[in-house]
C-alpha positions as CSV (number, residue, x, y, z in Angstrom):
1,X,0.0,0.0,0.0
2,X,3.2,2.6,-0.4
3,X,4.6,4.7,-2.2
4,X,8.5,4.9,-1.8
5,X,9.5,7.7,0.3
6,X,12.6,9.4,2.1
7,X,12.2,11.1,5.2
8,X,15.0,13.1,6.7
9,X,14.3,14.0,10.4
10,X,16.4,16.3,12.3
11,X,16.9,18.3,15.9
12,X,17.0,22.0,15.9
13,X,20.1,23.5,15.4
14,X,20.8,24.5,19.1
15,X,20.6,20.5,20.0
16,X,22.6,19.1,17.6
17,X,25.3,18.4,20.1
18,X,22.5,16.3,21.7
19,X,22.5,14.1,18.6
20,X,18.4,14.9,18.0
21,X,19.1,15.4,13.9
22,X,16.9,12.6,12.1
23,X,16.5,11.6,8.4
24,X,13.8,8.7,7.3
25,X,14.3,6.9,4.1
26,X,10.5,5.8,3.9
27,X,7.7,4.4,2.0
28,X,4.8,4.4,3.4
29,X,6.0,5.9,6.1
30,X,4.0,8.8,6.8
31,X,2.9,7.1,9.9
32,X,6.8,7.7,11.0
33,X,7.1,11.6,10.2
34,X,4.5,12.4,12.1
35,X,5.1,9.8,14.6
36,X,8.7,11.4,15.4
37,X,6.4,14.5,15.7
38,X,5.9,13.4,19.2
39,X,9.2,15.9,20.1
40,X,8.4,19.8,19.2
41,X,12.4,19.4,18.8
42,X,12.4,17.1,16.4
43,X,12.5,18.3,12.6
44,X,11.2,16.1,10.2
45,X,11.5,15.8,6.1
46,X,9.9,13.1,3.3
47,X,11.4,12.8,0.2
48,X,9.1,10.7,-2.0
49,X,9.2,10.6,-5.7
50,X,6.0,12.3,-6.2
51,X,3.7,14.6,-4.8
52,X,1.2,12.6,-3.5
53,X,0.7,9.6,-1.2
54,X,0.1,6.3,-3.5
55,X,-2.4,4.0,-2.1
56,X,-1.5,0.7,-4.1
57,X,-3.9,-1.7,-2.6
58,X,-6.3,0.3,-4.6
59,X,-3.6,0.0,-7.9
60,X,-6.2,-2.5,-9.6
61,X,-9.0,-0.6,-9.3
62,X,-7.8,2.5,-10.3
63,X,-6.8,0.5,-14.0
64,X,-10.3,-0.3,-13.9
65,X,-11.6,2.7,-13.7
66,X,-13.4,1.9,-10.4
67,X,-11.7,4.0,-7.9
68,X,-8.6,6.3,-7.6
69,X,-5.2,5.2,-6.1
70,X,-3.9,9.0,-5.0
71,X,-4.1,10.5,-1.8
72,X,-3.1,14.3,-1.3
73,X,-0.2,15.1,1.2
74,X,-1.9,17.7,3.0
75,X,-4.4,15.4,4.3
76,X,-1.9,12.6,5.5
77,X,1.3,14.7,7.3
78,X,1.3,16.5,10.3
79,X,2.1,20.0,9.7
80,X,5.6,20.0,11.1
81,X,6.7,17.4,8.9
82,X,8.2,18.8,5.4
83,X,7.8,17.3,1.7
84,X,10.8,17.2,-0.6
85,X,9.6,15.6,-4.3
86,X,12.5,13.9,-5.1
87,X,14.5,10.9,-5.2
88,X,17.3,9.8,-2.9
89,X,20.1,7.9,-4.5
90,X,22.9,7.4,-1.9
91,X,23.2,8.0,1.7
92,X,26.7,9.2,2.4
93,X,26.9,7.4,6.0
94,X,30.3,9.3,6.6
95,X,29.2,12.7,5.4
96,X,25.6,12.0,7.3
97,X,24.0,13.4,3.9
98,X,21.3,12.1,2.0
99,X,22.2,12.6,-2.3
100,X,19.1,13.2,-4.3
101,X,18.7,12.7,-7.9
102,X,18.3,16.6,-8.5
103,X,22.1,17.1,-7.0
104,X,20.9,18.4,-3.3
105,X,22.1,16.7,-0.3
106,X,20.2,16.7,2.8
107,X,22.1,16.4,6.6
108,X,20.7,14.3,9.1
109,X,21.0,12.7,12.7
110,X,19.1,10.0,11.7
111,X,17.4,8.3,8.6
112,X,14.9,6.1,8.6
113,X,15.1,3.6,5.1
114,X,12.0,3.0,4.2
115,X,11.8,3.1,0.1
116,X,9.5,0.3,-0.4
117,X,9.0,-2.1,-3.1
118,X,8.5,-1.8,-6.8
119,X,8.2,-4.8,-9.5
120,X,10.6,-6.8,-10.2
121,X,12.3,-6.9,-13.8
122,X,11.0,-10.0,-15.4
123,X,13.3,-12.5,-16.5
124,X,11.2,-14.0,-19.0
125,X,12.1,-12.7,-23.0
126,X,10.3,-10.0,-24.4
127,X,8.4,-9.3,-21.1
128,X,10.3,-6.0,-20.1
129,X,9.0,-4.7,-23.2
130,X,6.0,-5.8,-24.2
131,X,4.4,-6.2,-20.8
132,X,3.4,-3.8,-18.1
133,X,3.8,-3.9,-14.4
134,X,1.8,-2.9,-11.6
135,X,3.5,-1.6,-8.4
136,X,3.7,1.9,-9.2
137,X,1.2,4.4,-10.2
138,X,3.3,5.5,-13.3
139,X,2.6,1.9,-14.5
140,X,-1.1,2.2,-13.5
141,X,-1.7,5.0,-15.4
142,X,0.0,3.2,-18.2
143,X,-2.4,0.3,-17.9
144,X,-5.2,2.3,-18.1
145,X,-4.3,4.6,-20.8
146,X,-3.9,0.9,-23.1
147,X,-7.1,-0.5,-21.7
148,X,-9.3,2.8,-22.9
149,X,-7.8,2.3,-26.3
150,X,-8.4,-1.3,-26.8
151,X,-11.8,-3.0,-27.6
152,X,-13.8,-4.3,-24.9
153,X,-13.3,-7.7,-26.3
154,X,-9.8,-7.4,-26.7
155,X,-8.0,-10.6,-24.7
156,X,-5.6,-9.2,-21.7
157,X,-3.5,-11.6,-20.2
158,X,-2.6,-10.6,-16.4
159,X,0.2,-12.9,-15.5
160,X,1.0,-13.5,-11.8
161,X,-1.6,-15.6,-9.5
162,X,-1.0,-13.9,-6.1
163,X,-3.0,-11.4,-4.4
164,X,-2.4,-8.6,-7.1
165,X,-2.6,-10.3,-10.1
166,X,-6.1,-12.1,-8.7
167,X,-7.7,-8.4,-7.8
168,X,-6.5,-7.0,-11.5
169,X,-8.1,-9.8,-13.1
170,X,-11.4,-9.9,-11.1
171,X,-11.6,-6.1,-11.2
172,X,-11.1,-6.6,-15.2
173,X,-13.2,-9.2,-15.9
174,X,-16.2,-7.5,-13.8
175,X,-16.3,-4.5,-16.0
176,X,-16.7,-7.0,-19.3
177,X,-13.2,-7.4,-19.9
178,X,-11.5,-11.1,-21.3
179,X,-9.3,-12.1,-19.2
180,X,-6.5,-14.6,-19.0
181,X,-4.9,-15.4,-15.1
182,X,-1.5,-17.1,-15.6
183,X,-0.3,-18.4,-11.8
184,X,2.8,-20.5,-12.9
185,X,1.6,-22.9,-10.2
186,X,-1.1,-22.8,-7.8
187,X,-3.7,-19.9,-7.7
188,X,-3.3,-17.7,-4.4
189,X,-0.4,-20.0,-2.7
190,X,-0.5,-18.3,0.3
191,X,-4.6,-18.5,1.0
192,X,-6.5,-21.6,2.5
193,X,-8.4,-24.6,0.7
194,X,-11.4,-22.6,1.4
195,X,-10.7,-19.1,-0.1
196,X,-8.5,-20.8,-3.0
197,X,-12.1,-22.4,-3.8
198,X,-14.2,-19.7,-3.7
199,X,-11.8,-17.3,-5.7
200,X,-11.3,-19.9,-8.6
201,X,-15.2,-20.7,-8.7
202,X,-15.8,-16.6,-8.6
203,X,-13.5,-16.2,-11.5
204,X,-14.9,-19.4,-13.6
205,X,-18.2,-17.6,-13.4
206,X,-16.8,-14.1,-14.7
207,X,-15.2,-16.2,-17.4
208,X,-11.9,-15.4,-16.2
209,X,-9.5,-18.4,-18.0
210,X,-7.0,-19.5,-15.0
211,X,-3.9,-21.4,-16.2
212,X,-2.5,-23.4,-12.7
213,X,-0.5,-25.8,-15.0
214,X,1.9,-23.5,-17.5
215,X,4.4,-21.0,-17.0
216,X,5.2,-17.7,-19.6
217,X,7.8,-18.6,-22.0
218,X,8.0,-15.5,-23.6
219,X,5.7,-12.3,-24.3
220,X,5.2,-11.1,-28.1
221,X,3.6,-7.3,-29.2
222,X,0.2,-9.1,-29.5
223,X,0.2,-12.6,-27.9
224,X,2.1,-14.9,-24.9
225,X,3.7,-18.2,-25.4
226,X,3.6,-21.0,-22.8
227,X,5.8,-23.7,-21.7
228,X,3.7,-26.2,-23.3
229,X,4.1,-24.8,-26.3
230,X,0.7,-22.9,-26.7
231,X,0.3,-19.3,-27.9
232,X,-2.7,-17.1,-26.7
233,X,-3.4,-13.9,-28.4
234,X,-3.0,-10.7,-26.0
235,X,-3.7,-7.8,-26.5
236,X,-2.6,-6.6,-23.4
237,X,-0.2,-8.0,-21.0
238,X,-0.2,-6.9,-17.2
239,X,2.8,-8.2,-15.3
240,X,2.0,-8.5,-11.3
241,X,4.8,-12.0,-10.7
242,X,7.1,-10.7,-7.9
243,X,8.4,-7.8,-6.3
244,X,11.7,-6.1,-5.5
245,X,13.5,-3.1,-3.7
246,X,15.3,0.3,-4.7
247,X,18.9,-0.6,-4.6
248,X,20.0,2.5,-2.7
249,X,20.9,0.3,0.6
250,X,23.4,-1.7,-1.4
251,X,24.4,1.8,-3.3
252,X,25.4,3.3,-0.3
253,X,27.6,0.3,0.9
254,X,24.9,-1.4,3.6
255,X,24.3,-4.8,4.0
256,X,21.4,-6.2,2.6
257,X,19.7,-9.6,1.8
258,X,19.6,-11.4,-1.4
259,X,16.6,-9.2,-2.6
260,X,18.4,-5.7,-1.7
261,X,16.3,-5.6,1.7
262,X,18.7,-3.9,4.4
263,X,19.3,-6.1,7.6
264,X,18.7,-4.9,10.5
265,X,18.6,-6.2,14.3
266,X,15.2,-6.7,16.2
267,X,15.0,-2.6,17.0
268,X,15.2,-2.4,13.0
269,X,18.2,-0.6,13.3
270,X,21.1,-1.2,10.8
271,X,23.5,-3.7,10.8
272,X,26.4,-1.6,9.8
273,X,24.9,2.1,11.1
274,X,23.1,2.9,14.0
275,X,21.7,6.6,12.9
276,X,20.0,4.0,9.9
277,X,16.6,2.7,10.8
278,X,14.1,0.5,8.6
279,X,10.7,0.0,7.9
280,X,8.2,-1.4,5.2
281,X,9.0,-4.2,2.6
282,X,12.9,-2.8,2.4
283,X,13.6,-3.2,6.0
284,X,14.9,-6.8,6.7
285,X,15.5,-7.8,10.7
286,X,17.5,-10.4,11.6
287,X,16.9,-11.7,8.0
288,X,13.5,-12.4,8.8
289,X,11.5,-10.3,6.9
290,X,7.5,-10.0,7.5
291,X,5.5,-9.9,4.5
292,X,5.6,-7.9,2.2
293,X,1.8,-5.8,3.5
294,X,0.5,-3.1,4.1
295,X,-0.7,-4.3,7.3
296,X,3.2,-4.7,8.3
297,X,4.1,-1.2,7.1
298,X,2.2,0.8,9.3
299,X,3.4,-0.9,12.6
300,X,7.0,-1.3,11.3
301,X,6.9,2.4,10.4
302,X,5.8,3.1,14.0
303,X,8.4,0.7,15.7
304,X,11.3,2.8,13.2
305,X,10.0,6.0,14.9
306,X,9.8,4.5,18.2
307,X,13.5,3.6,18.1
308,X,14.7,7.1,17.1
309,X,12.9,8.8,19.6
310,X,14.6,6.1,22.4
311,X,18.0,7.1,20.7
312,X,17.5,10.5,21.1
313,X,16.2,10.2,24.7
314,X,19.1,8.0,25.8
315,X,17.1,4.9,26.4
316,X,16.5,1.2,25.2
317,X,14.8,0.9,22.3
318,X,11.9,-1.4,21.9
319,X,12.2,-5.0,19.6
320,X,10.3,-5.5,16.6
321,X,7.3,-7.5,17.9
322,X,4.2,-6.9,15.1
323,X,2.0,-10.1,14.1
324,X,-0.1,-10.7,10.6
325,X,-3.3,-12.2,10.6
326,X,-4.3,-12.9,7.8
327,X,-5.1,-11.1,4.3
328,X,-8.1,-9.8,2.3
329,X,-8.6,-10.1,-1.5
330,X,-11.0,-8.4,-3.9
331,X,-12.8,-9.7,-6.1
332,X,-14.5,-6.8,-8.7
333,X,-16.7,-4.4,-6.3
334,X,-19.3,-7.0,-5.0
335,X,-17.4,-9.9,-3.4
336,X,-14.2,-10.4,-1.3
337,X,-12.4,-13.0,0.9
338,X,-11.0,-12.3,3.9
339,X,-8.6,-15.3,5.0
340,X,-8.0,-15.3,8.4
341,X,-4.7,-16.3,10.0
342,X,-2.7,-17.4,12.6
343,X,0.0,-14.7,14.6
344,X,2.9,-16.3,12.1
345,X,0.6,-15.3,8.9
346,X,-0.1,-19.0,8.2
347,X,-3.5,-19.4,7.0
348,X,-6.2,-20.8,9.2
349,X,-8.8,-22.9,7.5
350,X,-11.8,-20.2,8.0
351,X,-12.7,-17.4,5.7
352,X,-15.0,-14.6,5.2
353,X,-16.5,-14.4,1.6
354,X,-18.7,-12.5,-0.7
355,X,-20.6,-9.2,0.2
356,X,-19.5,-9.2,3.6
357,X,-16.0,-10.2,2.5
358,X,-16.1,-7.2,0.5
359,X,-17.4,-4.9,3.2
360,X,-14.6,-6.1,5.0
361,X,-12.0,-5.4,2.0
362,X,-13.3,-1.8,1.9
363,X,-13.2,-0.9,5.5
364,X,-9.4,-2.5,5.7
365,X,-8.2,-0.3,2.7
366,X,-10.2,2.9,4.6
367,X,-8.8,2.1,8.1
368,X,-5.5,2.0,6.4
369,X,-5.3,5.7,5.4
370,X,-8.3,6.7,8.8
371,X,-4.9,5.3,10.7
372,X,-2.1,7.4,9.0
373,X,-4.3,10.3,9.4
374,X,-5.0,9.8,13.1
375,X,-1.2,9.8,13.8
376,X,-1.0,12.5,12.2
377,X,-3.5,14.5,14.7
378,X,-2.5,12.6,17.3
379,X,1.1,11.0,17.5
380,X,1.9,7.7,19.0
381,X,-2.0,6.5,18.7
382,X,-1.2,3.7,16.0
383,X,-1.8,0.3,17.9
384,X,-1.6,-2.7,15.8
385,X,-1.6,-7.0,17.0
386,X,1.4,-8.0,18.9
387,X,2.8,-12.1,19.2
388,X,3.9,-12.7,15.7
389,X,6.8,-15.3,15.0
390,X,8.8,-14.7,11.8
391,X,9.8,-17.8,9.9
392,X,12.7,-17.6,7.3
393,X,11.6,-16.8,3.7
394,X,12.6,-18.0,0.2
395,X,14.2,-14.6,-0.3
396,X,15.7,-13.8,3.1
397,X,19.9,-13.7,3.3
398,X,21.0,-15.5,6.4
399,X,22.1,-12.6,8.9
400,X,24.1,-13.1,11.9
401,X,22.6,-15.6,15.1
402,X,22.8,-12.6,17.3
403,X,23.0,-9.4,15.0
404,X,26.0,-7.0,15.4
405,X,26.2,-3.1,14.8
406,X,28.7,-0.9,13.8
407,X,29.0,2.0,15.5
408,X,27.9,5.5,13.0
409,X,30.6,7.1,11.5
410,X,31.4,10.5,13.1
411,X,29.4,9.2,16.0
């Protein structure tokens, strides 16, 4: 659900000595600006690449044409925190300076790193150029310019059979669209029995083609080609199969994990710099890293601020403890499932469908921006489920048993 951001936050000037200078490196992380706002000594900055807060749980509906994905900045910050459009490229750990793309450097005392995710360049040939990704809104807005100019009986292939790629193809094939759902394996991996059922019977009936069996071989101008040797004609391709992370961690000469996330120990403070704190889908701890969600960012956002605002005060800070419980998934504007979970995000066999699956949908994807908003007004009210056990993932880099610091440069 975020857009990548960089927040800088930093003391006044006559308490620098105190060390109460802070810059975030966020996405998502507006919940940690004006969390940090908890100290009227504290000055906080953003960078994000754009001027406005991207809400990309709502990515497929805006391609749709069923709803908008962009949420103004005045409604999301507290007042003390300041916006910088641009795009960080290095963090100079030795300097303390934050390089953006326009040439500017920013000083801190601290930065949280907290850039996001973003699509992953497909390996498979031709599909870097003739098909389209969906993590960003630039993409989006791409997507949907294509859709408008095709027929409405037009085949579209959306290839990717998690979460995303399910919600593109159901929010497609409600408004009339053809749609073909390549999953390269089986549809929604990380759901139950139950919701896997109900999704693939809801998609059958909205004459969605699902292809369990077959993996992309290669993407063409007009059509895809499958492992089995099949071609499908397509005129539109929509890639949502796996995500990755800016490189800026590794470009600034931090450890990371074999997707680029940067490790971190349990107070999600950097392995090799301890004015560096993470959050969101960059931020790896102890290797471990929860699910990519937005129902992690929020909370990891808030335990990032937490952490800086114990630096500055001279006291311990606290250790990551946030728990996932589950996940919802849309299906088009009339039905949903909401599978619940245990505290270590494995799925439970009992699920919420239809309408009231989808009232539940909606009032997760409100509650999502009601909550950065209330922080806003009111810093340090974010409360989120606690207990959760982290299990190692596919992607995570083995980090050290007990995780070791190095002290910040200049420090």
């Amino acid at each position: 659900m975020c857009a990548r951001l960089l927040g800088r936050v930093r003391l006044h000037r006559s308490d620098r000595t105190a060390g109460r200078n802070v810059r975030p490196d966020v996405s998502r992380r507006w919940v940690v600006g004006s969390r940090l706002r908890m100290r009227d000594d504290v000055d906080v900055t953003l960078v994000n690449p754009r001027p406005a807060f991207v809400d990309r749980i709502r990515l497929h509906q805006f391609v749709a044409g069923t709803g908008e994905a962009a949420v103004d900045y005045d409604s999301m910050l507290d007042d003390g925190v300041h916006l910088v459009v641009d795009t960080a490229t290095r963090i100079d750990t030795g300097a303390r300076t934050v390089e953006l793309a326009s040439g500017r450097e920013l000083d801190y005392d601290y930065v949280i790193y907290a850039v996001g995710s973003t699509a992953a360049v497909p390996s498979v040939p031709g599909a870097a150029e003739f098909a389209v990704p969906l993590a960003e809104l630039e993409s989006a807005q791409r997507v949907r310019g294509e859709l408008d100019q095709l027929r409405a009986d037009a085949p579209i292939t959306v290839v990717g059979g998690g979460l995303t790629g399910i919600e593109t193809a159901a929010e497609l094939a409600e408004r009339g669209r053809r749609v073909t759902l390549v999953c390269g394996g089986t549809l929604a991996p990380s759901l139950g029995a139950g919701s896997r059922r109900y999704i693939a019977k809801w998609l059958a009936r909205h004459g969605v083609t699902v292809l369990e069996t077959v993996e992309v071989a290669e993407v063409r101008p007009d059509a895809v080609a499958y492992t089995d040797g099949t071609v499908r004609a397509s005129a539109l391709t929509v890639w949502t199969a796996g995500f990755a992370v800016p490189e800026l961690a590794a470009a600034s000469g931090l450890r990371t994990d074999d997707l680029g996330r940067l490790l971190t120990d349990e107070t999600l403070t950097s392995l090799d710099d301890d004015r560096i704190v993470a959050a969101g889908d960059a931020a790896a701890p102890s290797g471990l890293p929860l699910r990519m969600s937005c129902q992690a960012a929020a909370p990891l956002g808030a335990q990032a601020a937490d952490t800086v605002l114990s630096r500055i005060a001279g006291t311990e800070p606290p250790v990551l403890d946030v728990a996932l419980v589950g996940s919802c998934v849309s299906l088009g504007r009339h039905a949903a499932v909401r599978q619940f979970a245990r505290k270590d995000d494995t799925a439970l066999n009992f699920q919420v469908g239809g309408r009231l699956g989808a009232a539940y949908k909606e009032l997760a994807c409100k509650l999502g921006v009601l909550k950065i908003r209330r922080e806003a007004r009111k810093p340090g009210s974010l409360r989120w489920i606690k207990g959760g056990r982290r299990v190692a993932g596919p992607a995570s880099a083995a980090a050290p048993a007990t995780p070791t610091r190095t002290a910040s440069p200049g420090r």
